[in-house]
GURO-58831 format. One line per 4 residues: number of its first residue (from 1); their letters; for each residue x, y, z of N, C-alpha, C. Coordinates in steps of 0.02 Angstrom, whole numbers. Example, Ala and Ser with C-alpha at 12.3 -4.5 7.8 and 13.67 -1.06 7.14 Angstrom:
BEGIN
1	AS	660:-284:390:615:-225:390:660:-165:390 | 642:-112:354:684:-53:357:645:2:394
END
This chain:
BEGIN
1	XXXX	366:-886:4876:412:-938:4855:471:-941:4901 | 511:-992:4916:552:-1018:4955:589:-1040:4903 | 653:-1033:4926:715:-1099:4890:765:-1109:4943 | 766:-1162:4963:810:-1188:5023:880:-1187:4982
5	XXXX	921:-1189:5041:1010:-1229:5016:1015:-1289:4959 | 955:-1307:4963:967:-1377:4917:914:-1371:4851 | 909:-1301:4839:906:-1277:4795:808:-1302:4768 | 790:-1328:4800:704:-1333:4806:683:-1290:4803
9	XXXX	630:-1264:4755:566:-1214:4765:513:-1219:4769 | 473:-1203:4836:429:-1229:4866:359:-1150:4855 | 312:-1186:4806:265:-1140:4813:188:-1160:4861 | 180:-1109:4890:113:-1110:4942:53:-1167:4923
13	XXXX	50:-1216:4983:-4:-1266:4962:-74:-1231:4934 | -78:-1181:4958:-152:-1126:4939:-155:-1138:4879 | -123:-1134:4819:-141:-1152:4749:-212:-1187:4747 | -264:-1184:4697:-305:-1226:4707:-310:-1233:4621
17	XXXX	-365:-1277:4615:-411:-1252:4531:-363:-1326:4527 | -325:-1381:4516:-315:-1421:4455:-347:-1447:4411 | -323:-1404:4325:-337:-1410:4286:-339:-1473:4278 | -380:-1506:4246:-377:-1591:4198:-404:-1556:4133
21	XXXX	-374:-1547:4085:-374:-1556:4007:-381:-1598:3979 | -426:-1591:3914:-427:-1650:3874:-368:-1672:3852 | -376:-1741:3847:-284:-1765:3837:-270:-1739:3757 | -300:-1728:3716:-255:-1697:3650:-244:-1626:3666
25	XXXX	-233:-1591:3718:-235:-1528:3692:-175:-1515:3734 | -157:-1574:3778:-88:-1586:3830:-28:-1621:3801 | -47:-1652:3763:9:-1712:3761:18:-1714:3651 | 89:-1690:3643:80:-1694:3558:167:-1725:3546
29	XXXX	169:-1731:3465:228:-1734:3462:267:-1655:3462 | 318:-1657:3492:371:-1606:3499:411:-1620:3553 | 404:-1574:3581:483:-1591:3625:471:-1661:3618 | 1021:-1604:3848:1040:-1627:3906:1093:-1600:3933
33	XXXX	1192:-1524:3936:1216:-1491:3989:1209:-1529:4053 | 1250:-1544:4089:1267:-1582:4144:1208:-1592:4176 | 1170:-1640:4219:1109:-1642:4223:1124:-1618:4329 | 1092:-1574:4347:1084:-1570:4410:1046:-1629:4458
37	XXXX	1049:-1661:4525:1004:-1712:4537:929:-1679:4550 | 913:-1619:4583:865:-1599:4596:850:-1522:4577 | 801:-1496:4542:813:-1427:4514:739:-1411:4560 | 668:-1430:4534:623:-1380:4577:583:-1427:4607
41	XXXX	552:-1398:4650:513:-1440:4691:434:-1381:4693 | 380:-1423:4689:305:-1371:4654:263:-1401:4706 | 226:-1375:4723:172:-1401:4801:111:-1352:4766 | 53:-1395:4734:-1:-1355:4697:-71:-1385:4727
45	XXXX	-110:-1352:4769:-165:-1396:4814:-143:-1473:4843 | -176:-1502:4838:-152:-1575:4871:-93:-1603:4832 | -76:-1595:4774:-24:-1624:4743:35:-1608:4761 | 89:-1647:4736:145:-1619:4762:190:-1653:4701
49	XXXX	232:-1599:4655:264:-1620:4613:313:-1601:4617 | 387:-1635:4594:431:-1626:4577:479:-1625:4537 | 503:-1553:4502:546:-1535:4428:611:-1567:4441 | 649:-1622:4405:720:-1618:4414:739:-1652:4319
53	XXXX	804:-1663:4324:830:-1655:4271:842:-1727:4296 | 832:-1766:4217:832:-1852:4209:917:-1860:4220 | 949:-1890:4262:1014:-1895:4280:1023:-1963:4276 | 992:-2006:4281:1014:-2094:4304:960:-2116:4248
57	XXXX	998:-2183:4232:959:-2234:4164:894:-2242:4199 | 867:-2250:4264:803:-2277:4303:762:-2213:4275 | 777:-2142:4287:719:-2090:4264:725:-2091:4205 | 766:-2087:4156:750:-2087:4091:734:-2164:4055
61	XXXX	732:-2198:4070:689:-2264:4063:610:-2228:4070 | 614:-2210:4121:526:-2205:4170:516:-2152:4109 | 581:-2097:4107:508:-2064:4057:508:-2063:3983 | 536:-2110:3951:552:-2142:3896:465:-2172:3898
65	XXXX	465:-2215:3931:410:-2242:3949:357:-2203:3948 | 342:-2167:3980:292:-2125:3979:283:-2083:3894 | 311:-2063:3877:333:-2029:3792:306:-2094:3746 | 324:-2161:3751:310:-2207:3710:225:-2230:3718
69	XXXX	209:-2223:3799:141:-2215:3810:86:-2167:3784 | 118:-2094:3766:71:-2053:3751:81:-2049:3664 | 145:-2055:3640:135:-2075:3583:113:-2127:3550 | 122:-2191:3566:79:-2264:3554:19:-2240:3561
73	XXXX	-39:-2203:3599:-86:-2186:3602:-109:-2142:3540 | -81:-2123:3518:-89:-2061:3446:-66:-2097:3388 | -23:-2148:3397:-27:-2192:3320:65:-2152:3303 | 88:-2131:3347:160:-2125:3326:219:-2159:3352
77	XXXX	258:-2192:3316:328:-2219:3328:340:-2211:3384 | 394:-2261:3428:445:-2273:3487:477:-2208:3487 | 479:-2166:3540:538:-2117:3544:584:-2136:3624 | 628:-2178:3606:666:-2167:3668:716:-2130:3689
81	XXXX	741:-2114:3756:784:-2062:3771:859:-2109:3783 | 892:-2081:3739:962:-2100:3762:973:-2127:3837 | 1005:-2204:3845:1030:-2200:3925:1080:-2166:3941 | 1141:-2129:3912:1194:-2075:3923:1166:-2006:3913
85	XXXX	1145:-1962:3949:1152:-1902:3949:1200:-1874:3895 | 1161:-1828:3844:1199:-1788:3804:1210:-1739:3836 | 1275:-1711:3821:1284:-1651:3859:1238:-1569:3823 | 1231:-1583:3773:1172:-1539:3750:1106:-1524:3748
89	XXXX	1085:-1581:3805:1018:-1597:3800:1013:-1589:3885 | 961:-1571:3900:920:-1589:3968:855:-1602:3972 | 851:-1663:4003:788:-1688:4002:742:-1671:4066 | 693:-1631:4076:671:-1630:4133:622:-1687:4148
93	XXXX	584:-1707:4214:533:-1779:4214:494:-1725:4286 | 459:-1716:4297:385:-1710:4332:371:-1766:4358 | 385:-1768:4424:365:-1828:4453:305:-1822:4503 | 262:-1852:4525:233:-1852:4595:226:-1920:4619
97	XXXX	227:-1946:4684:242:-1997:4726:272:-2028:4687 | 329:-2004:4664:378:-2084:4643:358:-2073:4549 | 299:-2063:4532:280:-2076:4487:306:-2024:4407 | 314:-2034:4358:333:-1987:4297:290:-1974:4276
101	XXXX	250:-1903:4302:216:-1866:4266:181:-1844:4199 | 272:-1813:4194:278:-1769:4142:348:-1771:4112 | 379:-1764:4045:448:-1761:4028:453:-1709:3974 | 501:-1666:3953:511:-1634:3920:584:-1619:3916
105	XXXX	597:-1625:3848:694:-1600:3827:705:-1556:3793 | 766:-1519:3825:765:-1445:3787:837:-1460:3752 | 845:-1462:3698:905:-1451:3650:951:-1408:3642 | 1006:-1405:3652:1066:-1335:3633:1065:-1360:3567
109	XXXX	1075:-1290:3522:1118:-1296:3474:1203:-1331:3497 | 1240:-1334:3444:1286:-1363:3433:1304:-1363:3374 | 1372:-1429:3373:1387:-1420:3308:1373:-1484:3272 | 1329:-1533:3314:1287:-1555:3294:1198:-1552:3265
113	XXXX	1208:-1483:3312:1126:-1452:3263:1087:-1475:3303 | 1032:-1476:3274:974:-1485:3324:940:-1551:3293 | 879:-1588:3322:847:-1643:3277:808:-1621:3227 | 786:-1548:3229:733:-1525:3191:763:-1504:3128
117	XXXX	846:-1534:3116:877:-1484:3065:853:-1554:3015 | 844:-1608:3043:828:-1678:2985:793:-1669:2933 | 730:-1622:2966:671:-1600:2889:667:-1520:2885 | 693:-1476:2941:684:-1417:2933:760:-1348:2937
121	XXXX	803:-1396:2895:868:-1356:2926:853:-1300:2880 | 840:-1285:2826:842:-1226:2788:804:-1179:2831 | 755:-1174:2860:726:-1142:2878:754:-1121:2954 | 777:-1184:2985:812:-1154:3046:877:-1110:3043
125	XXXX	900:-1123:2986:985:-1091:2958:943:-1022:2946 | 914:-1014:2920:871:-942:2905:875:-911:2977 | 860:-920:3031:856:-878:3092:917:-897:3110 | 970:-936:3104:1045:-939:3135:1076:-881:3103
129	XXXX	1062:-871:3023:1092:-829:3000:1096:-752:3010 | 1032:-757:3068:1025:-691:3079:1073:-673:3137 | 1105:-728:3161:1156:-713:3211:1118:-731:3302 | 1084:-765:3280:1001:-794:3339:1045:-858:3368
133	XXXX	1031:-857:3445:1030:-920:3455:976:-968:3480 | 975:-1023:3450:919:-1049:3436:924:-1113:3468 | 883:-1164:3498:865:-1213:3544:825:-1244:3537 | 784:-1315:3536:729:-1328:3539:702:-1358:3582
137	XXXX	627:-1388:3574:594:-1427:3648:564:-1492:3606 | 591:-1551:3637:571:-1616:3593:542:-1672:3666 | 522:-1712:3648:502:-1765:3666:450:-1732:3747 | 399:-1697:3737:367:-1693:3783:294:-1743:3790
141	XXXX	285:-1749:3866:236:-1786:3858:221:-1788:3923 | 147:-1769:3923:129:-1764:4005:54:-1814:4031 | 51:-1838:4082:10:-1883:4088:-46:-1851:4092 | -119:-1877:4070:-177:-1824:4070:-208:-1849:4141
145	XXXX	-186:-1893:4187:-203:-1896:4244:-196:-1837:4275 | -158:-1799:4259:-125:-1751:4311:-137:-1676:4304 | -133:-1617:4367:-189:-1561:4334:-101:-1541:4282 | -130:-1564:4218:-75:-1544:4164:-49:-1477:4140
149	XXXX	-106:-1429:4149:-65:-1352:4146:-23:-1338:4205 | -17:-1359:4252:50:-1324:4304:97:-1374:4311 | 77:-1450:4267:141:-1489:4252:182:-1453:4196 | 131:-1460:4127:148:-1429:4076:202:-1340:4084
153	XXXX	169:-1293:4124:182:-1244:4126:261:-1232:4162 | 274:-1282:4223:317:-1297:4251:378:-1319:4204 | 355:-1362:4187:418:-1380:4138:458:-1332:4075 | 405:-1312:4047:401:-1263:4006:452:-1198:4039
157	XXXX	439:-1177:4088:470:-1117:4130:550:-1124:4143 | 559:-1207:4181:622:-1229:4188:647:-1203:4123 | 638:-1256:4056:673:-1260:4014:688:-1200:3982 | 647:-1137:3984:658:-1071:3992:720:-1031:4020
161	XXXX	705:-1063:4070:772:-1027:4127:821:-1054:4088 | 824:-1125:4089:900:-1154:4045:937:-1116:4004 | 877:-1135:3938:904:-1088:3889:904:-1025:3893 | 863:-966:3934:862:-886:3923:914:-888:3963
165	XXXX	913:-902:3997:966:-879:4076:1011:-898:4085 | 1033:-948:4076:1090:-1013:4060:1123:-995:4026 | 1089:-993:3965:1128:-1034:3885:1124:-958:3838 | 1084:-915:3863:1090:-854:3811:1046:-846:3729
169	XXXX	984:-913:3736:935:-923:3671:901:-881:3670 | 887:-868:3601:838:-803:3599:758:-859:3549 | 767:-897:3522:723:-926:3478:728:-995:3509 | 665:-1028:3519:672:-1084:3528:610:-1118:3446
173	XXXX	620:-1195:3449:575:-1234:3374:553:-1285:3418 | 495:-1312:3400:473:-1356:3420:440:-1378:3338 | 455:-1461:3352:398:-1478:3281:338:-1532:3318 | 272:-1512:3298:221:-1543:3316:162:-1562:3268
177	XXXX	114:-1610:3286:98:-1646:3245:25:-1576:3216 | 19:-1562:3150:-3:-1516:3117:-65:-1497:3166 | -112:-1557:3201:-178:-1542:3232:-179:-1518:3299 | -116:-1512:3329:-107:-1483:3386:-68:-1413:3374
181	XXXX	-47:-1412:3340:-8:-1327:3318:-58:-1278:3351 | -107:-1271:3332:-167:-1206:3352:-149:-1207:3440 | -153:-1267:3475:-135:-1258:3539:-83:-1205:3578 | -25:-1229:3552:59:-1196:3543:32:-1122:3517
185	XXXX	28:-1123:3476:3:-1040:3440:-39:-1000:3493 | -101:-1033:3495:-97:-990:3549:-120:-987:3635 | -107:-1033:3654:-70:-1035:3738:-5:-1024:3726 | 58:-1009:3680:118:-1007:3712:136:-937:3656
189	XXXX	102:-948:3595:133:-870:3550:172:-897:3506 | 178:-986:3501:215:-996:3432:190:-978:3343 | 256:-982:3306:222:-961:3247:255:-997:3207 | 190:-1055:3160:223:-1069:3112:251:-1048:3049
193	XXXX	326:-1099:3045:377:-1054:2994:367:-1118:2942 | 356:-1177:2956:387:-1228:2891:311:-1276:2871 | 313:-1307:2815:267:-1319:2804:256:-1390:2809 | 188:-1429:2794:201:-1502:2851:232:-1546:2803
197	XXXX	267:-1583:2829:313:-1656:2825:326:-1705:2869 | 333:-1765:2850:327:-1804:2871:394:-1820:2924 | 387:-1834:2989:443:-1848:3036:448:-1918:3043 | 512:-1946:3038:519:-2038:3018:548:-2030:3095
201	XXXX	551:-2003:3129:590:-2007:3213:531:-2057:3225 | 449:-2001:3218:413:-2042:3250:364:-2076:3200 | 369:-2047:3124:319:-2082:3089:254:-2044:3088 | 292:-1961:3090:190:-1953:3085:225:-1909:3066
205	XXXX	155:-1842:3032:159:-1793:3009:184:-1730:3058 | 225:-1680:3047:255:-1618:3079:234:-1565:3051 | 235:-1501:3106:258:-1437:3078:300:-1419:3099 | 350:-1358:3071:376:-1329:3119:364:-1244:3157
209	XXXX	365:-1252:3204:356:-1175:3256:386:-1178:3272 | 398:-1099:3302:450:-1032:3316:441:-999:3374 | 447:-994:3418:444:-932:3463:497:-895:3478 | 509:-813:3490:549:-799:3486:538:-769:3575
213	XXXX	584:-783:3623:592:-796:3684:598:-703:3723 | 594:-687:3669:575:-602:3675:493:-578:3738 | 463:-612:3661:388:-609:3666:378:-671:3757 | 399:-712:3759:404:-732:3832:420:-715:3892
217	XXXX	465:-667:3871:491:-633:3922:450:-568:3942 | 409:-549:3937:381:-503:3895:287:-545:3954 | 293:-599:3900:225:-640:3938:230:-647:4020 | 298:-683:4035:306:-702:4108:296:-630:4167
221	XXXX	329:-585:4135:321:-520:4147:251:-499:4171 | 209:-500:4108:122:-486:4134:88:-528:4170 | 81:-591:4153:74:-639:4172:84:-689:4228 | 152:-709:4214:192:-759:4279:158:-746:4326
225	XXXX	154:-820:4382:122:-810:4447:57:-802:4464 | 25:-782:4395:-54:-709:4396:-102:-777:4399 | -137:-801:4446:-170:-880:4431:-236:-816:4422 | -232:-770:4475:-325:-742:4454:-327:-728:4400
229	XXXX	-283:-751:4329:-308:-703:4268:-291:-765:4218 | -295:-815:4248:-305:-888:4219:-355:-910:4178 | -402:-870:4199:-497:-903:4193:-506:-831:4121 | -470:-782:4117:-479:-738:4078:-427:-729:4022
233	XXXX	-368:-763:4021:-344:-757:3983:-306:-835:3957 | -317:-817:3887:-322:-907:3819:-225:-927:3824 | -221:-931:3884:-153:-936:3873:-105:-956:3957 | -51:-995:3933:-27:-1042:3990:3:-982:4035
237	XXXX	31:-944:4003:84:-898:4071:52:-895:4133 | -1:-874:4145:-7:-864:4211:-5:-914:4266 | 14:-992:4232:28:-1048:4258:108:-1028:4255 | 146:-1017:4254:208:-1012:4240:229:-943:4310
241	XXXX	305:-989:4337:312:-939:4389:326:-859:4384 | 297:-810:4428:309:-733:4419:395:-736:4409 | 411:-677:4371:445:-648:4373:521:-656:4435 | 490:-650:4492:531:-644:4545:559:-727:4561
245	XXXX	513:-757:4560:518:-824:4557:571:-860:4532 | 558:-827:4458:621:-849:4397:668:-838:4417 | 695:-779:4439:748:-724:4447:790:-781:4506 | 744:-803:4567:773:-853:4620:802:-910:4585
249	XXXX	759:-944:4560:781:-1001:4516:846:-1008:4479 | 844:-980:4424:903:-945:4382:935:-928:4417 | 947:-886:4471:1019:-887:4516:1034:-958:4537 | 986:-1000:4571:1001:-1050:4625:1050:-1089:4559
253	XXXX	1022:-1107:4506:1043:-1162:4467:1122:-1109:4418 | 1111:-1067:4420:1191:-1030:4419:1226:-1048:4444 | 1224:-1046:4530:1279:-1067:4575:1276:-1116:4559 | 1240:-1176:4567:1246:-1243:4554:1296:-1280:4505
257	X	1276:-1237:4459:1324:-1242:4381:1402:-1227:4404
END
């Protein structure tokens, strides 16, 4: 791995294997701090993608768009992204040639709370009370054109760094639609805490899951970087950058900050 002055991380074209997944097992309901213009840059066999944080109304339009595409496809409600950047929110977008990938937003707590407190605050106040800080991941959505586990995994990692490294979260929630939960559970180690209800954001049914950012840290550790142990093991980390990787990252976007 490389990270230039301008804060790009450039991994070896050698990557090979892009995954194409069936599109339900990529794209569900679930998933802004000052937005940087450019955070990572990913070079995976012939593709060439790039992580940055939605900063201007043109990318978060594009991936508003894209979110309304993969949800219209599943029979759920408009979710659009604010044109003002919340300062509690960061939206990342996955781009390649120009194009929006992939999008995903990671939530700070606040003292506005999170969106998931609408149907599940009792249950999220339950892990605040333990003195936890807690975050979530909303409006994701990745195109199934694309090899989607090292979009998916990518994004996932960023928003990691944010909150572990950044922001100091130990729990992150995601709420997703009940038939994709088993996915989350287990490629990522979430666990459901709440039981299903109905989400009027988008009009469909939710659960809510838990991960506690322990057990990730923990994953990236064995895992991260490990692509030969991809084919052997039921689970995204080894799409997700090593260890050392992170460690670059999380500094670069420190200074930045």
């Amino acid at each position: 791995m490389i990270i230039d002055q301008n804060g790009e991380v450039s991994v070896p074209s050698e990557l090979e294997g892009i995954v194409h997944d069936g599109e339900d097992s990529m794209t569900s309901l679930v998933l802004e701090q000052p937005d940087h213009p450019e955070i990572a840059e990913l070079t995976f066999s012939e593709r060439h993608f790039t992580i940055r944080s939605a900063s201007n109304a043109g990318q978060r339009t594009f991936a508003s768009m894209l979110i309304n595409k993969m949800y219209s496809s599943r029979g759920y409600g408009p979710s659009e992204l604010p044109a003002t950047p919340n300062p509690n929110r960061i939206t990342l977008i996955a781009s390649e040639d120009g194009q929006v990938r992939g999008t995903l937003t990671l939530g700070l707590d606040s003292q506005h709370g999170l969106l998931a407190d609408e149907i599940y605050r009792d249950e999220i106040d339950q892990v605040r009370a333990q003195k936890r800080q807690v975050c979530e991941l909303s409006k994701l959505a990745v195109d199934n054109k694309t090899g989607s586990k090292y979009v998916l995994a990518a994004l996932f990692h960023i928003a990691y760094i944010y909150g572990r490294a950044l922001n100091q979260v130990t729990d992150v929630f995601i709420e997703v639609n009940p038939r994709h939960a088993p996915f989350y559970r287990r490629f990522l180690g979430f666990v459901r805490i709440g039981e299903e209800r109905m989400c009027l954001r988008v009009n469909a049914p939710a659960v809510l899951l838990r991960l506690e950012l322990s057990y990730v840290d923990d994953q990236i550790e064995k895992f991260g970087g490990r692509l030969d142990l991809a084919s052997s093991q039921r689970s995204l980390y080894p799409y997700f950058f090593s260890k050392e990787e992170e460690t670059g990252i999380a500094g670069r976007l420190l200074r930045l900050g």
